[in-house]
C-alpha positions as CSV (number, residue, x, y, z in Angstrom):
1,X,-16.5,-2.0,-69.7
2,X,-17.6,1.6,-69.7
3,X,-19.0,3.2,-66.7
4,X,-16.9,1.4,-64.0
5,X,-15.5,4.8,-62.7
6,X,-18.9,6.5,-62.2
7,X,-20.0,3.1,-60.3
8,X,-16.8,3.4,-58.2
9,X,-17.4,6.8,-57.4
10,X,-20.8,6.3,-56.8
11,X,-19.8,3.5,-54.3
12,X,-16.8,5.2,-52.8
13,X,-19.5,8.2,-52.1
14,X,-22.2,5.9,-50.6
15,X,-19.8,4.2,-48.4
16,X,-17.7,7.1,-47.2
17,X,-21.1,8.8,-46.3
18,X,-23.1,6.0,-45.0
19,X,-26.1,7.9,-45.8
20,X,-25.8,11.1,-44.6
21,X,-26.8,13.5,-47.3
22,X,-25.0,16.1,-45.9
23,X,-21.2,14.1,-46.2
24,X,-22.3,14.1,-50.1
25,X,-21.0,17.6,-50.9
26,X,-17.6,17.0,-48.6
27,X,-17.1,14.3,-49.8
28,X,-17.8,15.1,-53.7
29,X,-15.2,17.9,-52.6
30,X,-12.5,15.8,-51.2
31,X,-12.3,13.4,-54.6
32,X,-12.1,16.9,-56.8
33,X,-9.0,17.8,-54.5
34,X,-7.6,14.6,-55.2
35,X,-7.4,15.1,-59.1
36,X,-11.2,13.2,-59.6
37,X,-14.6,15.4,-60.2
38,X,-17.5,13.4,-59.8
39,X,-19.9,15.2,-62.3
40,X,-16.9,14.5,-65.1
41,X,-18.0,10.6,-65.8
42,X,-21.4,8.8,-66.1
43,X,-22.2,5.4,-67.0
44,X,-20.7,5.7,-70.6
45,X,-17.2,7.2,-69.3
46,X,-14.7,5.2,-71.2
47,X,-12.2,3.4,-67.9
48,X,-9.4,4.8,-67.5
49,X,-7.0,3.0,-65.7
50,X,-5.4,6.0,-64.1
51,X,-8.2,7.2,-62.9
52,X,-9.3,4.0,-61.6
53,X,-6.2,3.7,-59.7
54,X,-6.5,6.9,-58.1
55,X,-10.2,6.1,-57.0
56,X,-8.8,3.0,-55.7
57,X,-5.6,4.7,-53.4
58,X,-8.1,7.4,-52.5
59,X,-10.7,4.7,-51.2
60,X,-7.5,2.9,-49.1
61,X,-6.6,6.3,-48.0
62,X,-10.0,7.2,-46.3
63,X,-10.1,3.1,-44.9
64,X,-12.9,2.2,-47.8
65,X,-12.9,-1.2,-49.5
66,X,-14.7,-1.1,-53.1
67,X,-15.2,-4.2,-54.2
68,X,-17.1,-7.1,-52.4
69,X,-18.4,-9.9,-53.2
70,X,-21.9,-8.8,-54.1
71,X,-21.0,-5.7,-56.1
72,X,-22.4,-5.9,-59.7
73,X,-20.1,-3.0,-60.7
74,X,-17.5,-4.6,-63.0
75,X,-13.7,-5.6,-62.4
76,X,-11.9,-3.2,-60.3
């Protein structure tokens, strides 16, 4: 399903930020270090399973858990 990277980014963001507008840009930084730029994907980004992965290892490396039980964001 298209789109399921720029939800996890978007979630990975809003969670690693809690909020604070001023984490965005650090933040937004951190995951273009790591290989993943933000402002690359929206909603009709084709998944890429690579890239997934590497959201998900960078979320596990900063203590984040994506997925819950109420997330509407697709299968990752």
């Amino acid at each position: 399903m298209p789109g399921n990277i720029k939800a996890m980014i978007d979630r990975l963001i809003e969670l690693r930020t809690k909020g604070d507008k001023g984490l965005v840009a650090p933040t937004k930084i951190k995951l273009i270090m790591k290989g993943v730029d933000p402002d690359m994907f929206d909603s009709a980004s084709p998944d890429n399973p690579v890239i997934i992965q590497r959201i998900i290892t960078m979320a596990k490396e900063m203590g984040l858990e994506l997925a819950s039980s109420d997330e509407s964001v697709g299968h990752f």
